[in-house]
N, C-alpha and C positions, 0 to 999 in steps of 0.2 A: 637260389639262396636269397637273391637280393629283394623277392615277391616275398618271400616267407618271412626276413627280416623288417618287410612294411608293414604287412600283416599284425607280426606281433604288436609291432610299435602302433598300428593302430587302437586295436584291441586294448592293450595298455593302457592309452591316454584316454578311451572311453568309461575305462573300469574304474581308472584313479581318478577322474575328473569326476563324474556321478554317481558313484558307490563309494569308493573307499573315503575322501576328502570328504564330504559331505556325514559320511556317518561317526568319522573321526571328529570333524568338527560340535556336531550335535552332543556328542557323547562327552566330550571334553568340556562344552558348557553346563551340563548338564550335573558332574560333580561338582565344576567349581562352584554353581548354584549351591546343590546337596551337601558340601564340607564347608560353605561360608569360607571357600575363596581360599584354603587349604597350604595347596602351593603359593599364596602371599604368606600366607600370616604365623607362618611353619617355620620358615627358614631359622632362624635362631637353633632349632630344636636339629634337625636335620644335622645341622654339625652338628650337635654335641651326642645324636644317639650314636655318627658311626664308631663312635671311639669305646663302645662297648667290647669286650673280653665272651671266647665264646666257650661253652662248655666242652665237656669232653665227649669224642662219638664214643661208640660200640667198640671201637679196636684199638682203644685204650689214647689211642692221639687228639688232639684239639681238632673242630670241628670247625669250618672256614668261619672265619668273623663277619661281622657286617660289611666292614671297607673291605674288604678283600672280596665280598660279595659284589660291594659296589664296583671295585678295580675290574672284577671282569665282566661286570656289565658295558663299563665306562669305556673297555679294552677295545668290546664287540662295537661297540657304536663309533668310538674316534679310530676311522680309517682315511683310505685315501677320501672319500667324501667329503670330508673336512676342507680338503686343498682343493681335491677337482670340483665336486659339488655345488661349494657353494661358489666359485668361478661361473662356474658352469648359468648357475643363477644369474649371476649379474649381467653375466657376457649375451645371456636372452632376455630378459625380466630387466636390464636395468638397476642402480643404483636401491631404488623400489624394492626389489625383490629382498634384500636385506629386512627392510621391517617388518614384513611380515614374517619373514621366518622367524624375528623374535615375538612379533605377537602370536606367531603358532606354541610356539613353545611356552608360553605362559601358559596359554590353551588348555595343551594336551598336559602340563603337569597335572593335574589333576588326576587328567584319564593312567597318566604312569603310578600315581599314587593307588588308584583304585587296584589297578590290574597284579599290581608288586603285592598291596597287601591279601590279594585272594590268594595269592600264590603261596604265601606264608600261611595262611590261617586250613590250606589244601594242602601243605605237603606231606612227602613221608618221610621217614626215617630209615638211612639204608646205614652198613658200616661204615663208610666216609664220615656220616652227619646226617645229612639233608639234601631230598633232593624235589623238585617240584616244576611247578611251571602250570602254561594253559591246560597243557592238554587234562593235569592232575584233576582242576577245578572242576573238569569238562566231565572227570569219570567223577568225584566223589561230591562237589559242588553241584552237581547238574544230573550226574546219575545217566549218562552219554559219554561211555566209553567211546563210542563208534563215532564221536564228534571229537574227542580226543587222540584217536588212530588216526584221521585226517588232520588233524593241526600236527602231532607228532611226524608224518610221514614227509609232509609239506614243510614243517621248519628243519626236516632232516636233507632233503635235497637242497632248501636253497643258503644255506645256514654252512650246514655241513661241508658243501661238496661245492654249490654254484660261484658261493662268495666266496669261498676261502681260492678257487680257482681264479677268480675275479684280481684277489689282492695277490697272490702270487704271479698275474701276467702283472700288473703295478709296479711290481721289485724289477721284474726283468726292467719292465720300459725305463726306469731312472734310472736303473742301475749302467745299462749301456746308451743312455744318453751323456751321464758322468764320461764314462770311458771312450766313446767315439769324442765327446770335447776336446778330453785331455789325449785322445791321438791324431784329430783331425780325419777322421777315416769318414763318410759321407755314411755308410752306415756298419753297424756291430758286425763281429767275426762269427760266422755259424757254430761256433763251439761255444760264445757265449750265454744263450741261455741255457742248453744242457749243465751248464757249469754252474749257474746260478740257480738251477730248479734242483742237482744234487745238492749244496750247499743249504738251501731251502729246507730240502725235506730233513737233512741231516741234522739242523738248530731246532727245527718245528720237532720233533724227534724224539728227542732227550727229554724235553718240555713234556709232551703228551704224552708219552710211551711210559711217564711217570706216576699218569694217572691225576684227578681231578687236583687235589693238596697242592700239585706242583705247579699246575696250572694257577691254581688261585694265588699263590707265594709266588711265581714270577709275573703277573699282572700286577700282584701291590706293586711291587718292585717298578716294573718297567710303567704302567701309567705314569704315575706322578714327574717320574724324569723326563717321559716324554713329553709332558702336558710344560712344566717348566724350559724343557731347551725352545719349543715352538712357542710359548709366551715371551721366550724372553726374546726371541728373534723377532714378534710382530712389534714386542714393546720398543727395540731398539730403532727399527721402521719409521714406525710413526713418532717417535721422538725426534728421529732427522727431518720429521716434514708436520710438527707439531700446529704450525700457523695453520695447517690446512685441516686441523680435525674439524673447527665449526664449518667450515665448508663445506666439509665432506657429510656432516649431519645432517646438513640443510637439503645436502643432495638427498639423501637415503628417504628421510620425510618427505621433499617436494617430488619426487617419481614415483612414491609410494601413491600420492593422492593426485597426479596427474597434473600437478601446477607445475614442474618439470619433466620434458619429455629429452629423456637421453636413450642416443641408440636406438633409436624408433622405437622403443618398449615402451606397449601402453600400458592403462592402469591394469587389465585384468592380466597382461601375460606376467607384469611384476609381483602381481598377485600369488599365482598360479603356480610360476618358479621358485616365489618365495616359501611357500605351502609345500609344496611336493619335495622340494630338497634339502627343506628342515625337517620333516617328515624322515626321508631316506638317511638323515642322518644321525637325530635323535633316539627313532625307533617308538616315540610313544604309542600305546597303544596298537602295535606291529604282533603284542606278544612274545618278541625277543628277551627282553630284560628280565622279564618276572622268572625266567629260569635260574639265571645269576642271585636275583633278590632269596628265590625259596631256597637254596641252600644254604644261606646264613643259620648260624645260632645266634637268635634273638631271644628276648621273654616277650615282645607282643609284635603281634604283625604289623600294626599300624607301625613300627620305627622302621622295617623294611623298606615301607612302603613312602617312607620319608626320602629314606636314603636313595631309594630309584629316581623319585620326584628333582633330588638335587642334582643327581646324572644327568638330565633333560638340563636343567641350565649348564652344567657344566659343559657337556658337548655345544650346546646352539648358543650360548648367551655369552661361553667365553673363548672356546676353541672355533666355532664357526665366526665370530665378531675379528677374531686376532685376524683370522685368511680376509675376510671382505674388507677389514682397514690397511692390509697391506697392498692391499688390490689398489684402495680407492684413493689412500693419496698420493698413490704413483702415476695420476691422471691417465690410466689405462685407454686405450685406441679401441674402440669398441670393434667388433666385426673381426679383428684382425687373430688374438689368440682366443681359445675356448677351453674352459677345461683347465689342467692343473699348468698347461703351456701359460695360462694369463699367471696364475700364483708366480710361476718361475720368471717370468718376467720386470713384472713388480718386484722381486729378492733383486733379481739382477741389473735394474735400474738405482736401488740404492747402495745396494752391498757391493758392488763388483762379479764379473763372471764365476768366481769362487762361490756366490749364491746357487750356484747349478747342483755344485757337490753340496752343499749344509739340503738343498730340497730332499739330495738324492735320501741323506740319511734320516730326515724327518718320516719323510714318505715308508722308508725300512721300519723305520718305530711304529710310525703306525698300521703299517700295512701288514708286519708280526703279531704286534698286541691283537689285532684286528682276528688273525688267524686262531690265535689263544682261545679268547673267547666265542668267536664261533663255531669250533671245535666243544667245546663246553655245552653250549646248548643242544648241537645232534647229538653228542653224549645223554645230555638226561634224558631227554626224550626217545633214545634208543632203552636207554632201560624202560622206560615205559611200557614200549611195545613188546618187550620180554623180558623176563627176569632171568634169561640165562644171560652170566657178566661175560661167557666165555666168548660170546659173539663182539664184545665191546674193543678187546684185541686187534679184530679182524677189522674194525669200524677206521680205528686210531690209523695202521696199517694204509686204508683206502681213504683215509681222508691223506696220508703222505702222497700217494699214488695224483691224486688229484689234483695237488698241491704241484709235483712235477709236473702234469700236463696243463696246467696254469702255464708255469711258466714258459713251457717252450710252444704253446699255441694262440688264436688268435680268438679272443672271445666274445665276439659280438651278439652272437647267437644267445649265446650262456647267459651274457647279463641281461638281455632281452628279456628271455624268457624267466630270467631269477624277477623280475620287475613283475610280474604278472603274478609267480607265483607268490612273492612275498604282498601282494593286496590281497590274494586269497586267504594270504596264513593272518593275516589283519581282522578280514571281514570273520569267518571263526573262530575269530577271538573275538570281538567284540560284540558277537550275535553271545558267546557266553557272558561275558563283562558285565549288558544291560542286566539279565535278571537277576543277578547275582549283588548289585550293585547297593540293595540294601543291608547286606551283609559290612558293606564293605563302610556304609554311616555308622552303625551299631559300634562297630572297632573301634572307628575316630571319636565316638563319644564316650565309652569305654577306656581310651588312653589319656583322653581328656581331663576324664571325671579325675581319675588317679594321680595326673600330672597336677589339677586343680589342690589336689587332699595331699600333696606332696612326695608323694611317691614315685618310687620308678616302677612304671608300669611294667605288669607282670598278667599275662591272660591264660586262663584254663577253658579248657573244653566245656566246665562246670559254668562259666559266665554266658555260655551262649547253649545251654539243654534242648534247646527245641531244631537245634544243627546238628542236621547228619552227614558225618562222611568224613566229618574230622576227623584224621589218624594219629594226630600226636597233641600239644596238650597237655599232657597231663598233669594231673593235681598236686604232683608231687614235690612244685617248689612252691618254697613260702614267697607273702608278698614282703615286698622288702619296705623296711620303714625308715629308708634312706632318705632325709631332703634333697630336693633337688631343684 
């Protein structure tokens, strides 16, 4: 096991370090060239499209709105990563590794912006609303189904099954670290994971066994609460050790470019750590989000693709910044914890041992919301691969199943190999992304043109004739001659 576990980890760091990173990054320059830097000069807009009102589907009920598109995008991406993650960064990478995870993430907004709006301008229309993603673009955008079966198949194992298994062992481990505290017991009673992996499936349950609506209505719901209790915990942090924020800047910049070396991290491992677990935590260009994005009812793809773009700061620029400032001005011991153990220790250096319990239930929030939306995306991409729903039952069903053998096992193997497959489910997605990518300017100057003339953009199939594959569309709403 312990050869097969190097193995992969080898494997791994070969594929992420010369294929995925490298083409991630190209491709990310590459829009912000192509949209005139998109993700800068957007943001104003970005609020104000999510607050749009969405039509009504097929089965006579409202059809998921944009934020609630955005919430369960936002859902899938802020997990435990957020806390272990980006620890995990620093505690190898250095102080360093912080900045560039924000300069990845300026990066790749772009590449989120791109990939969100193909997903919009490729979905289809099922009775829910809307449902869509890579694999859609791959069959009707590219006319490669069979490139689509493999991205579907791929974000269905490690989406559906690997991660949610991943954050369900998370719940256990805080959850009986809480409790062996507050008993003193050196470690947890064997009945408590079983207890916590029924408990598990029983919450996760009610949620999905409800079908997609309920899922998207409890991510509005629970992001935002959780994104505010863990703000206002890193806010209250660093407001106890305010003196030491330009310190702590000085740090993140001077290990970023090697004029401070902390923790032996040189420039390229802060580099490297920085990139990969902003990457693992954003998701740009992974092909995860644009599943979340294409179910909105929007009137043009480009505001989807807005609203994905804003996800990407939201996770790395304000949920990953809260974890690495709580981290860094608790003058963290390098070497000594790794992982979500340094988060809990920086709480419990300023807060008191009571920090153990507020981690436990941050990590619950996100480690659910996390479930939510991953669950959502092997959904639509199961309909993909069939149009019989009655097998969707049977998915919801095994994703609970997996969900309890999360928690009562050990999963080192699982996330290994989820690391592998999720650069593969990246690399066919963005082998579809580039050719597609002039589709994706035409949009932005199209929403443009209409935002210039005052309008709230409205796009038809008829604005783009020479495009095949488009399924929805249609001409049948007026443009609207709203100021805006």
């Amino acid at each position: 096991m312990d050869a097969l576990m190097e193995l992969i980890g080898e494997v791994n760091d070969v594929f992420w370090t010369y294929l995925v990173i490298p083409i991630l990054v190209l491709l990310g320059l590459y829009f912000t060239v192509r949209t005139a830097g998109v993700q800068f000069r957007m943001i104003p807009q970005m609020l104000r499209d999510l607050r749009g009102a969405p039509e009504k589907a097929p089965d006579g009920k409202r059809s998921i709105s944009s934020f609630q598109a955005f919430s369960i995008s936002a859902a899938a991406r802020i997990g435990t990563g957020n806390v272990a993650g980006v620890a995990i960064a620093i505690a190898v990478g250095g102080p360093g590794a912080v900045f560039w995870m924000w300069v990845m993430a300026i990066i790749v907004g772009a590449l989120a912006f791109a990939e969100s709006t193909l997903a919009q301008l490729f979905k289809v229309r099922d009775r829910y609303g809307y449902r869509g993603g890579p694999a859609y673009y791959m069959q009707h955008g590219l006319n490669a189904r069979w490139m689509g079966v493999i991205f579907a198949v791929v974000i269905i194992f490690t989406f559906g099954f690997s991660f949610n298994m991943v954050q369900a062992n998370s719940i256990t481990d805080v959850v009986s670290t809480s409790i062996t505290t507050i008993t003193g017991d050196a470690e947890p009673s064997g009945w408590l994971a079983p207890v916590i992996g029924i408990a598990l499936v029983a919450l996760v349950g009610v949620v999905i066994l409800g079908g997609v609506r309920r899922i998207a209505y409890v991510a509005s719901l629970a992001v935002p609460f959780m994104a505010l209790i863990y703000l206002l915990v890193g806010l209250v942090v660093v407001g106890m050790n305010v003196e030491k924020v330009p310190e702590v800047f000085a740090s993140i910049v001077g290990s970023a470019f090697g004029f401070e070396q902390i923790g032996g991290a040189a420039v390229g491992t802060a580099i490297m750590q920085g990139i990969r677990r902003g990457l693992f935590s954003n998701e740009a260009g992974m092909g995860s989000a644009p599943n979340a994005g294409a179910s909105a009812a929007v009137s043009h793809p480009a505001k989807q693709g807005l609203a994905q773009t804003l996800g990407v700061y939201f996770d790395t620029l304000i949920v990953c910044s809260i974890t690495a400032f709580i981290i860094l001005v608790s003058d963290p011991v390098y070497g000594e914890d790794v992982g979500a153990a340094l988060t809990q220790t920086a709480l419990e250096t300023n807060l008191g041992s009571w920090a153990v319990h507020l981690l436990t239930v941050i990590v619950l929030l996100l480690a659910f919301t996390s479930v939510l939306g991953n669950t959502f995306y092997g959904e639509a991409n199961l309909r993909f691969l069939t149009g019989n729903d009655r097998i969707v039952p049977l998915f919801r069903l095994t994703v609970l199943g997996m969900l309890y053998l999360g928690a009562v096992s050990s999963l080192d193997l699982v996330w290994s190999f989820a690391d592998v497959t999720m650069g593969l489910m990246a690399v066919v997605n963005l082998l579809a992304v580039a050719p597609l990518g002039a589709l994706v300017i035409r949009l932005l100057k199209d929403y443009e043109k209409q935002r210039k003339d005052g309008l709230d953009p409205v796009f038809t199939r008829e604005s783009m004739p020479d495009v095949r594959g488009i399924q929805c569309w249609d001409s049948g709403v007026e443009r609207s001659t709203e100021k805006v």
